[in-house]
TORNULO-382076 format. One record per residue (C-alpha): residue in three letters; x, y, z. Coordinates in nm, 2 decimals. Each point is the difference from the previous one (the first is absolute). Example, Ala and Ser with C-alpha at 12.3 -4.5 7.8 and 13.67 -1.06 7.14 Angstrom:
# TORNULO-382076
+-----+--------+--------+--------+
! res !     px !     py !     pz !
+-----+--------+--------+--------+
! ALA !   1.23 !  -0.45 !   0.78 !
! SER !   0.14 !   0.34 !  -0.07 !
+-----+--------+--------+--------+
***
This chain:
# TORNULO-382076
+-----+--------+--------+--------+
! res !     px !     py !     pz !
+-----+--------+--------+--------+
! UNK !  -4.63 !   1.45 !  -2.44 !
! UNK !   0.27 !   0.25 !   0.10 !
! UNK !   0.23 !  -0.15 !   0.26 !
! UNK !   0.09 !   0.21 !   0.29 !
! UNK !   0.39 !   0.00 !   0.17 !
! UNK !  -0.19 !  -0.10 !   0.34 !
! UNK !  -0.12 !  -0.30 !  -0.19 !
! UNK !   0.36 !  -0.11 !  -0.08 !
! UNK !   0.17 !   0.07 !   0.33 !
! UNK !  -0.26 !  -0.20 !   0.16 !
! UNK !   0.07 !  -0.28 !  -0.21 !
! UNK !   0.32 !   0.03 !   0.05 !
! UNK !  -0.04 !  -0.03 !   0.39 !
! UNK !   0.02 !  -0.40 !  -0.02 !
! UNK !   0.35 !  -0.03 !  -0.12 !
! UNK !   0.23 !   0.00 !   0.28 !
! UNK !   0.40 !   0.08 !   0.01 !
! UNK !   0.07 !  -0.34 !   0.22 !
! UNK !   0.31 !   0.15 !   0.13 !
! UNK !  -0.20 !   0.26 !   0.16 !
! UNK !  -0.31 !  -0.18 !   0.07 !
! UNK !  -0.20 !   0.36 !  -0.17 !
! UNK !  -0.16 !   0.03 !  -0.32 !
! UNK !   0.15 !   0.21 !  -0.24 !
! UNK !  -0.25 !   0.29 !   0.01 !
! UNK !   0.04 !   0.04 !   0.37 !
! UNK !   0.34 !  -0.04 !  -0.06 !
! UNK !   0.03 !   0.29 !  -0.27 !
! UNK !   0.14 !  -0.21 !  -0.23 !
! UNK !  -0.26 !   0.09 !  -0.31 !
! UNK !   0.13 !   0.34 !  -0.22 !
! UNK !  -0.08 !   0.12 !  -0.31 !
! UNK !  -0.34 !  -0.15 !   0.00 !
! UNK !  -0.18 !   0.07 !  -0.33 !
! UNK !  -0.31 !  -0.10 !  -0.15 !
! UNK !  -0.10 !   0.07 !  -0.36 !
! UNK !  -0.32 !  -0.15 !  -0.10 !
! UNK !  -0.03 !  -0.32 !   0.15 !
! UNK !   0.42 !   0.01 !  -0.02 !
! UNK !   0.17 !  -0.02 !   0.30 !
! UNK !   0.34 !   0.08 !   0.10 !
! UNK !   0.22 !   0.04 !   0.28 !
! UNK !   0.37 !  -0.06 !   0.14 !
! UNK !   0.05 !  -0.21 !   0.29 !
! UNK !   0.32 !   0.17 !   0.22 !
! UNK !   0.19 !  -0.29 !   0.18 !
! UNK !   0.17 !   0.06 !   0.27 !
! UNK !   0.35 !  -0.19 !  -0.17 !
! UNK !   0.02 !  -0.10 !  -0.38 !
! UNK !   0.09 !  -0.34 !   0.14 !
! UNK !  -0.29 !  -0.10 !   0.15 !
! UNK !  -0.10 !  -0.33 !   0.00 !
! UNK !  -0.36 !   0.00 !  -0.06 !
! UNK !   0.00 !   0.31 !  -0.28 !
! UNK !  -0.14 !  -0.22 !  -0.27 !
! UNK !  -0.27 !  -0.17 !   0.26 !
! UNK !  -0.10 !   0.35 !   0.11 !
! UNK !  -0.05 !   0.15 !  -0.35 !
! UNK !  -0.21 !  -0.32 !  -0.11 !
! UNK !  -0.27 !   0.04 !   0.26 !
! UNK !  -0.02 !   0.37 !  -0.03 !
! UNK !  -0.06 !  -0.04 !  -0.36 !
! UNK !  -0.26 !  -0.31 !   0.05 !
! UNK !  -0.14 !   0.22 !   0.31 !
! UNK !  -0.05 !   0.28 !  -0.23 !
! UNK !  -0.17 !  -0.16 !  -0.27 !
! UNK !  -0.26 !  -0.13 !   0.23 !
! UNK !  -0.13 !   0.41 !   0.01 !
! UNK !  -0.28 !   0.03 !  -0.23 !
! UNK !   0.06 !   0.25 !  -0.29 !
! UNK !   0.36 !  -0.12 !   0.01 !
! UNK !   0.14 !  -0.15 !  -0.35 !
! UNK !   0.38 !   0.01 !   0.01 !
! UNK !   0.27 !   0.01 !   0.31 !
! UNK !   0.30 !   0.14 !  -0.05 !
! UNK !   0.23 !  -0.05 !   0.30 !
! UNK !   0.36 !   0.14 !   0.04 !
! UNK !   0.24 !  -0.07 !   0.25 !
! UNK !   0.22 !   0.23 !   0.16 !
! UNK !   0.24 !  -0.02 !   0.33 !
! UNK !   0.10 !   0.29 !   0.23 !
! UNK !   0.24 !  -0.13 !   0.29 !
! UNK !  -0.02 !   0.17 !   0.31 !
! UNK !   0.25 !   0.02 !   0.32 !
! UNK !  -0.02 !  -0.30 !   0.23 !
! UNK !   0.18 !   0.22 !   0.27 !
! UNK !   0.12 !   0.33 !   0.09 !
! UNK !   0.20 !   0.21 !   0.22 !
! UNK !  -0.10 !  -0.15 !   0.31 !
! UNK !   0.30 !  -0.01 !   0.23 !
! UNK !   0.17 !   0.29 !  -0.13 !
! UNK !   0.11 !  -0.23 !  -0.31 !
! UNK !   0.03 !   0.23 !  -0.29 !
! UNK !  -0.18 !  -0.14 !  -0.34 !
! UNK !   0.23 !  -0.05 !  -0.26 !
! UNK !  -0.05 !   0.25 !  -0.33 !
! UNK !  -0.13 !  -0.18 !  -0.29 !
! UNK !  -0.14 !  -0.30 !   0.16 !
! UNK !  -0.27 !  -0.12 !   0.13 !
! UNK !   0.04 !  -0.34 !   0.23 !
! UNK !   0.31 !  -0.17 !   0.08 !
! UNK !   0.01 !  -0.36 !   0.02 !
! UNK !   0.28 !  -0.20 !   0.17 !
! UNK !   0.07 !  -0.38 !  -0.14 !
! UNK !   0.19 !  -0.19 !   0.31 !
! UNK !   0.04 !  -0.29 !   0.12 !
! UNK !   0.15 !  -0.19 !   0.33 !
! UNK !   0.29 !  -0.16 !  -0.17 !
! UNK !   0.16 !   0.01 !  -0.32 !
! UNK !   0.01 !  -0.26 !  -0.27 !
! UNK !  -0.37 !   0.05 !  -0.02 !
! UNK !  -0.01 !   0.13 !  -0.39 !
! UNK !  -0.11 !   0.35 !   0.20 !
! UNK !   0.21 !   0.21 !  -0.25 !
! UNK !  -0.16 !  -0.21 !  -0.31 !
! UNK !  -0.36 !   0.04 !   0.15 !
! UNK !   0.05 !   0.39 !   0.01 !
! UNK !   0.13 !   0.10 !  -0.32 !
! UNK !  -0.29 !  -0.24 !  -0.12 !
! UNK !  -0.28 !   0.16 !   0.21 !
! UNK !   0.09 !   0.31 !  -0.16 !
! UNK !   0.01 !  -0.10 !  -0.35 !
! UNK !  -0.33 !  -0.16 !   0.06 !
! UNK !  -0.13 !   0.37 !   0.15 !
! UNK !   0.12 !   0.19 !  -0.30 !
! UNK !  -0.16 !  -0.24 !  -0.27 !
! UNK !  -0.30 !   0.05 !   0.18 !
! UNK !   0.02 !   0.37 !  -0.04 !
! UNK !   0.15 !   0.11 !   0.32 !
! UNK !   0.31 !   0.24 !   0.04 !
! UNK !   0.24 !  -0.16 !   0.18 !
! UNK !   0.35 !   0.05 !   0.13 !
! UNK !   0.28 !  -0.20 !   0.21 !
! UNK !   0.23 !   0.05 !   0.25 !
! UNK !   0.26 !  -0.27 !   0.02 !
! UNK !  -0.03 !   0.03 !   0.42 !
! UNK !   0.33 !  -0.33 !   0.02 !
! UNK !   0.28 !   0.22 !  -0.02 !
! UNK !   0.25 !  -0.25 !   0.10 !
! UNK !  -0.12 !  -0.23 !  -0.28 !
! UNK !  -0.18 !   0.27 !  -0.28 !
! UNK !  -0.11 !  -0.30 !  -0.24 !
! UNK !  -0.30 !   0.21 !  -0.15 !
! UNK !   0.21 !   0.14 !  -0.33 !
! UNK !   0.11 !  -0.37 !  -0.07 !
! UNK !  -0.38 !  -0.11 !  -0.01 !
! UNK !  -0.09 !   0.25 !  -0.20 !
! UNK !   0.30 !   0.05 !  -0.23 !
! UNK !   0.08 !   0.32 !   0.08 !
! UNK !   0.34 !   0.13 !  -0.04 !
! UNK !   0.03 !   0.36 !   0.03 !
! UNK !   0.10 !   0.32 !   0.18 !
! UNK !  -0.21 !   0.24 !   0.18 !
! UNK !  -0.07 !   0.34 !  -0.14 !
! UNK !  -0.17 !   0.31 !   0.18 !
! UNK !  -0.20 !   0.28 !  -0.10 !
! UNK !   0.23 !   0.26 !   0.15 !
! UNK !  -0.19 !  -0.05 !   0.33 !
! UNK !  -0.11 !  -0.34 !   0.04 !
! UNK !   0.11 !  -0.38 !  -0.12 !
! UNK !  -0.16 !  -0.10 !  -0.27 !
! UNK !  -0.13 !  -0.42 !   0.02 !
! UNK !   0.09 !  -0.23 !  -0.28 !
! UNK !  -0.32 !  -0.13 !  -0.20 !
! UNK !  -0.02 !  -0.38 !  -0.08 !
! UNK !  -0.34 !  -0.21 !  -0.09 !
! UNK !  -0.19 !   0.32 !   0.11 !
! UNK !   0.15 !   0.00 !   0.34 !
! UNK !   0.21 !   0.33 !   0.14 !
! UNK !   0.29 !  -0.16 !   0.23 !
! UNK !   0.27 !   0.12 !   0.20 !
! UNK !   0.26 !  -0.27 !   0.11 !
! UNK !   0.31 !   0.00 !   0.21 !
! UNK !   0.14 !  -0.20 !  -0.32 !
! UNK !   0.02 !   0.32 !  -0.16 !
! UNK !   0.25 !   0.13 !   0.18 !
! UNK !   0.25 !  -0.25 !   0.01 !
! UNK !   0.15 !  -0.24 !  -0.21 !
! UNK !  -0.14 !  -0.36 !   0.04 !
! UNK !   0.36 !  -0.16 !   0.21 !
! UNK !   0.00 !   0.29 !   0.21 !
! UNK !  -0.12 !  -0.10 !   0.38 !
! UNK !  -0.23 !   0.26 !   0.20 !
! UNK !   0.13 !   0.01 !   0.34 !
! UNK !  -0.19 !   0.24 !   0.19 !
! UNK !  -0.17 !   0.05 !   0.37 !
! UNK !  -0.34 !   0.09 !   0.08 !
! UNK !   0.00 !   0.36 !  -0.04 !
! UNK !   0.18 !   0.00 !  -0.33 !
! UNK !  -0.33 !  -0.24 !  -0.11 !
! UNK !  -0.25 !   0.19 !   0.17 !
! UNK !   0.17 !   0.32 !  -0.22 !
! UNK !   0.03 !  -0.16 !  -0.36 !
! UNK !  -0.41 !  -0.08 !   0.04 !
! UNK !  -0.05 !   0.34 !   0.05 !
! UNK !   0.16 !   0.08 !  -0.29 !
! UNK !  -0.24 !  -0.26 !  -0.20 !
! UNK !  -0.28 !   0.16 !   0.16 !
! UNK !   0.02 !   0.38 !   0.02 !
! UNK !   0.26 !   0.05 !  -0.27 !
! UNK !  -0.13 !  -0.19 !  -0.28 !
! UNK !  -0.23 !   0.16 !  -0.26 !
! UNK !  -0.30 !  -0.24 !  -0.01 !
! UNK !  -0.27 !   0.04 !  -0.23 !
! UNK !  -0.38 !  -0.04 !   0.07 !
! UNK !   0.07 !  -0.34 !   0.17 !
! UNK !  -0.35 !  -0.22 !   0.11 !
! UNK !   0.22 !  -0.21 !   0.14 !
! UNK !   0.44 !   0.01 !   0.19 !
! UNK !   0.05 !  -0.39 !   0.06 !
! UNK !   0.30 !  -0.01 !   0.22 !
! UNK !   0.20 !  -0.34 !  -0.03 !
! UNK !   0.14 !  -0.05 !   0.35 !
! UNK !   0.28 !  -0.16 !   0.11 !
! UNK !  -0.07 !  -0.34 !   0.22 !
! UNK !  -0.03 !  -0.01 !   0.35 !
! UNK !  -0.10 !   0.26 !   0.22 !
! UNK !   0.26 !   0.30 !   0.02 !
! UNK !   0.12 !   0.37 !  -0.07 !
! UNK !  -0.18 !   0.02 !  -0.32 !
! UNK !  -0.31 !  -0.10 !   0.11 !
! UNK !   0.04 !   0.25 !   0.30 !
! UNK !   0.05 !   0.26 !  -0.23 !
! UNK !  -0.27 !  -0.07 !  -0.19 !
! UNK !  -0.26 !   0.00 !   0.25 !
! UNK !   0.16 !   0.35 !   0.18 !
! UNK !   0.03 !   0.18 !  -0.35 !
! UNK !  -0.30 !   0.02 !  -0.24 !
! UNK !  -0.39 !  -0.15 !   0.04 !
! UNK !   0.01 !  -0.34 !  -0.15 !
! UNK !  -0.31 !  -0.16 !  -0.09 !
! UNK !   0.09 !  -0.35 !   0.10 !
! UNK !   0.17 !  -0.29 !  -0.05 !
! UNK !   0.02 !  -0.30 !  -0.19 !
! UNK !   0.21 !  -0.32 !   0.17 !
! UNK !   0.13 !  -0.30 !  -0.23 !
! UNK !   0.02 !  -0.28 !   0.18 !
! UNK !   0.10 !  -0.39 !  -0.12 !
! UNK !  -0.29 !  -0.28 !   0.11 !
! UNK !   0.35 !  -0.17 !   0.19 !
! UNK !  -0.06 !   0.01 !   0.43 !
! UNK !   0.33 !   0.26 !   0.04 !
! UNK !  -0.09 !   0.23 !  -0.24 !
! UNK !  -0.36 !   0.02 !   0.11 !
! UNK !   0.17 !   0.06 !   0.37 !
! UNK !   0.22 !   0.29 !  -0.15 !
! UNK !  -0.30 !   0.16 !  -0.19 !
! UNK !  -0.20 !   0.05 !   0.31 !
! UNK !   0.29 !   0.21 !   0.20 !
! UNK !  -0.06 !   0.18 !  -0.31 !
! UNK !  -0.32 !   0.09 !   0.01 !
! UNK !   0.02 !   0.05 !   0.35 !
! UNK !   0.28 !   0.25 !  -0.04 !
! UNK !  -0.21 !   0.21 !  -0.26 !
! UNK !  -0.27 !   0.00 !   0.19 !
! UNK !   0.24 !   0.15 !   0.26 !
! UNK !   0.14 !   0.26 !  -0.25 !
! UNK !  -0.39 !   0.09 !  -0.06 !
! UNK !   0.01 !  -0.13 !  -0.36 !
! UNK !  -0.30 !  -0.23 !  -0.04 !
! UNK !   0.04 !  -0.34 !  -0.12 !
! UNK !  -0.20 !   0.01 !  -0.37 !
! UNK !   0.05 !  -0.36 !  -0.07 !
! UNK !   0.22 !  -0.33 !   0.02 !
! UNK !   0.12 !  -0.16 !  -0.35 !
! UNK !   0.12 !  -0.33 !   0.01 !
! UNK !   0.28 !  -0.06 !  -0.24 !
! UNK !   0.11 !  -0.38 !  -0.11 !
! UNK !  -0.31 !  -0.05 !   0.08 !
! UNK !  -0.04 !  -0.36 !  -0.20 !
! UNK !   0.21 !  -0.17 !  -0.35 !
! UNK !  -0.19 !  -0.12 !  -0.30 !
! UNK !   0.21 !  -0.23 !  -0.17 !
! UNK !   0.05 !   0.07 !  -0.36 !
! UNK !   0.00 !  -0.33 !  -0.10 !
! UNK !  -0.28 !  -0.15 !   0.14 !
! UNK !  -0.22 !   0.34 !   0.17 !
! UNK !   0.04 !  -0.17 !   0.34 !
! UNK !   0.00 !   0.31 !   0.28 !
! UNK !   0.23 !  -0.09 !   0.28 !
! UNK !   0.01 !   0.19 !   0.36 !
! UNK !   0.40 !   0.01 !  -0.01 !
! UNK !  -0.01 !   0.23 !   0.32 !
! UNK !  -0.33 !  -0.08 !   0.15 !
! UNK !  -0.32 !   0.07 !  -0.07 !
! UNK !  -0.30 !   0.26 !   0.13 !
! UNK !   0.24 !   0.17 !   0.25 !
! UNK !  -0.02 !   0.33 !  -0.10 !
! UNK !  -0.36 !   0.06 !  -0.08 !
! UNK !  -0.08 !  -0.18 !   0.39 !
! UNK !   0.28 !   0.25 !   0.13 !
! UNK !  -0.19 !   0.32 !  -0.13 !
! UNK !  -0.33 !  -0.11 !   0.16 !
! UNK !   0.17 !  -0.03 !   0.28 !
! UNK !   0.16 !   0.31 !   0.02 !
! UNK !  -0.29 !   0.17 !  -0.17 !
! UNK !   0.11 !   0.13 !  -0.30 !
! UNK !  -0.08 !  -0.04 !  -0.34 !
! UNK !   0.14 !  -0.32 !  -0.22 !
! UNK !   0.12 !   0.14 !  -0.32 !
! UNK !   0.05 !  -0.30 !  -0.16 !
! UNK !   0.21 !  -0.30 !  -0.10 !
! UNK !   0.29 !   0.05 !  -0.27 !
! UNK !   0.14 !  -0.38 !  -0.09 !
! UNK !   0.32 !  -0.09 !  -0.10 !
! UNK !   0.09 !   0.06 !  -0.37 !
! UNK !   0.38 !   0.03 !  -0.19 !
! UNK !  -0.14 !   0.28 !  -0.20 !
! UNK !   0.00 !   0.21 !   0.28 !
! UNK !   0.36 !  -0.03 !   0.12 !
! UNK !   0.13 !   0.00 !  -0.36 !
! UNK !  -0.21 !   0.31 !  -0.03 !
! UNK !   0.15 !   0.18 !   0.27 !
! UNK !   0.38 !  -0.09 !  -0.07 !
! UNK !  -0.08 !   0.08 !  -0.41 !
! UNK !  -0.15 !   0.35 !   0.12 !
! UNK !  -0.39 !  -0.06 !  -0.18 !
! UNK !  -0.18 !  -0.11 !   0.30 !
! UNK !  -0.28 !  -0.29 !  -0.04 !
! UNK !  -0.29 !   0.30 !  -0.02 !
! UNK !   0.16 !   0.12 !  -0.34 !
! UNK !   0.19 !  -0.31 !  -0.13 !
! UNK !  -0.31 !  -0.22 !   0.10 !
! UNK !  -0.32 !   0.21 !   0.09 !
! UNK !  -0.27 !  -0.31 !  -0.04 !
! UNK !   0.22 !  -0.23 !   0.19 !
! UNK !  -0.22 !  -0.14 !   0.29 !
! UNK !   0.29 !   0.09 !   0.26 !
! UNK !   0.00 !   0.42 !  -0.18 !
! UNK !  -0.42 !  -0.04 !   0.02 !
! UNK !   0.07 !  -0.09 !   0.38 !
! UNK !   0.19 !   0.25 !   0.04 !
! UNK !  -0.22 !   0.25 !  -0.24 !
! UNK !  -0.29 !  -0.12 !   0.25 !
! UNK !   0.22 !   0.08 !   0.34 !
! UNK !   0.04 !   0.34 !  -0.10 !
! UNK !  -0.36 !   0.03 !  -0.06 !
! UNK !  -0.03 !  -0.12 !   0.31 !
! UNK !   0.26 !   0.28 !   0.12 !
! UNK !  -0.14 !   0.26 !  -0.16 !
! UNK !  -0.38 !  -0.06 !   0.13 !
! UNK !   0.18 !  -0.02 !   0.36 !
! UNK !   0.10 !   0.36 !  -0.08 !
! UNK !  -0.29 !   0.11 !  -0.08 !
! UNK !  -0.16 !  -0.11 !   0.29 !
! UNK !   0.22 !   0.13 !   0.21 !
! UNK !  -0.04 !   0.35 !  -0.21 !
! UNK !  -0.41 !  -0.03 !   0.01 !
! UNK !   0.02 !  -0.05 !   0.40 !
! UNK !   0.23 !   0.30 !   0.07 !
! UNK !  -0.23 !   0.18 !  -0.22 !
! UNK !  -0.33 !  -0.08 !   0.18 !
! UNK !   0.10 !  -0.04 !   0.37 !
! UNK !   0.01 !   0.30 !   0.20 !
! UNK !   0.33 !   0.07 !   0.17 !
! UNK !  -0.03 !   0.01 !   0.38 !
! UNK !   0.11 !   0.32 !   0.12 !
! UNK !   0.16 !  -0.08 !   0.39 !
! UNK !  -0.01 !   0.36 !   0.21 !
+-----+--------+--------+--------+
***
C-alpha cells in the first residue's frame, strides 16, 4: 500500500508546538519530507535549538507517523532556524549579524545577575545556538573574569573583532583597561562606548546578543532601549522582600523603555545542605514565581544556592562547563529553555499579527 505525503502531514496534525499552541504542520515546521517504500522521513525545523520540548515533539511525530498504514520505518530529524523577535520599529536600527538581543537586569545588585548571564549563554550555545555578549556594567566589567578571558581586542581593518570563549563572542569594557584602573565616566560617555559594542563590533550570525546590565535603572539601560530592537528582557531577582521590591521598578522601567519583560529568575532561590540534603529558604521562599504572576510575566525558573557556581565564576569555568549535570546548571539549562521559547513566541506573534496601519 503506497503511502501518500497527505497521509503523513495529516498525521502529523496532532502534535502540537505548546509554546505556540499550533501543530507543527500548520506551523510549517515539517521539511524535507520523504517517503521511500513504507520509509518515512522528514526534518522537524524549530524555531530555537534550545527548545525545551524538541525530544517530546520528535517522539510523537514518529509514534504519529507510524500509526499511517503502509508506513514501516520513521526517520525524524531535528533542525532549528531562529527568527527575529523584533525589528526596526521605532526607528531602532537592527544590529548586523544578529538576530534578538536579550538584556539580563536586575533591580539591585548582589543578585548573582552577572553569574546568571554568562551562564544563560553557555547554556544557549551547548544547545546549539549562536550567541554573543555585551558586558553592558561598564563601571564594574566583571564578564572577562567569569569567563577567563584575558586579552586585547583586534579589528578587521574596519570593525572590532569579539574575543571567543566557551562558544560565546564577547566584547567587554575589561578589555580596554587594566583590571585597578577605575572608569569614571558620565552618561553620554556610557551611552557612546555601547554604541561602539553595538555598531562597531563584527558579530557573526548571532541567534542570540544577551546584554548583561548593570543594576538599577539608569543610562545604560536608557541607551539600550533608544539604540537597537531588543527582544526582551530577563530580571534576576532574590526570593528576599527588598530585592523583590527593586525587581519590580525593574520591570516597570523596561516596560517603559518598550523592552518586554521575557521572564523573572529567581536566584538563591533555596540551599541543600551537603551533608544531610536538607533544602533551606535562606532568603525566603516562593517570592519570585508569585511576583511574575502578578506582574504577568513569565517565571523562568528557580536557580538555588550552590559554591560551585561562585567558585566557577571567580576560577573563570563557569558551573555550565565545569559542572553541566549539576541540578543548579540543569536549572539554569532549563531557564534558558524557558528564554528561548519566550523568544520564539514573541518571534511567531510578530510574524502572524498584522501590523495596524494608523492614517
Amino acid at each position: 500500500m503506497a503511502v501518500e505525503h497527505a497521509a503523513v502531514l495529516d498525521a502529523l496534525k496532532v502534535v502540537r508546538d505548546p509554546d505556540l499552541n499550533r501543530d507543527i504542520v500548520s506551523l510549517g515546521f515539517i521539511k524535507d519530507l520523504t517517503i521511500d517504500d513504507g520509509r518515512v522521513a522528514f526534518t522537524i525545523e524549530l524555531t530555537t535549538p534550545a527548545c525545551p520540548v524538541k525530544d517530546q515533539m520528535r517522539d510523537q511525530s514518529r509514534a504519529a507517523v507510524l500509526q499511517v498504514p503502509g508506513v514501516t520505518s520513521v526517520d525524524v530529524r531535528l533542525s532549528a532556524r531562529v527568527r527575529e523577535a523584533v525589528g526596526g520599529e521605532g526607528g531602532r536600527q537592527p544590529l548586523e549579524g544578529v538576530k534578538n538581543i536579550i538584556a539580563v537586569g536586575a533591580g539591585k545588585g548582589g543578585v548573582g545577575k552577572t553569574t546568571l548571564s554568562v551562564n544563560l549563554a553557555i547554556a544557549l550555545a551547548k544547545s546549539g545556538s549562536r550567541v554573543g555578549m555585551i558586558d553592558g556594567d561598564i563601571y564594574g566589567p566583571n564578564v572577562p573574569i567569569m569567563l577567563g578571558i584575558k586579552t586585547q581586542l583586534t579589528t578587521d581593518g574596519q570593525k572590532i573583532i569579539p574575543a571567543e570563549k566557551y562558544g560565546l563572542q564577547v566584547i567587554s569594557m575589561g578589555f580596554l583597561t587594566d583590571d585597578e584602573s577605575p572608569i569614571i565616566w558620565r552618561g553620554p560617555m556610557l551611552h557612546s562606548a555601547l554604541q561602539q559594542f553595538f555598531r562597531e563590533v563584527r558579530w557573526l550570525d548571532l541567534d542570540y546578543l544577551v546584554i548583561d546590565m548593570p543594576p538599577g535603572t539608569g543610562d545604560v539601560a536608557l541607551s539600550l532601549g533608544q539604540s537597537v530592537p531588543v527582544a526582551g528582557a530577563v530580571v534576576v531577582t532574590t526570593p528576599q522582600q527588598v530585592s523583590l521590591a527593586d525587581t519590580k521598578r525593574a520591570v516597570a522601567m523596561y516596560r517603559k523603555l518598550n523592552i518586554p519583560p521575557l521572564g523573572i529568575i529567581e536566584n538563591m532561590s533555596y540551599f541543600v545542605c551537603p551533608g544531610c540534603g536538607k533544602e533551606s529558604d535562606i532568603f525566603g521562599t516562593g517570592g519570585g514565581e508569585k511576583m511574575a504572576n502578578d506582574l504577568g510575566v513569565s517565571f523562568l525558573g528557580r536557580i538555588p544556592l550552590y559554591q560551585p557556581i561562585r567558585e566557577g565564576g571567580d576560577s573563570g569555568v563557569p558551573l555550565m562547563i565545569s559542572e553541566p549535570d549539576a541540578p543548579a546548571a540543569l536549572a539554569i539549562t532549563a531557564a534558558a529553555e524557558r528564554l528561548a521559547a519566550q523568544v520564539s513566541i514573541k518571534s511567531y506573534n510578530r510574524q502572524t499579527i498584522p501590523l495596524t496601519v494608523v492614517r
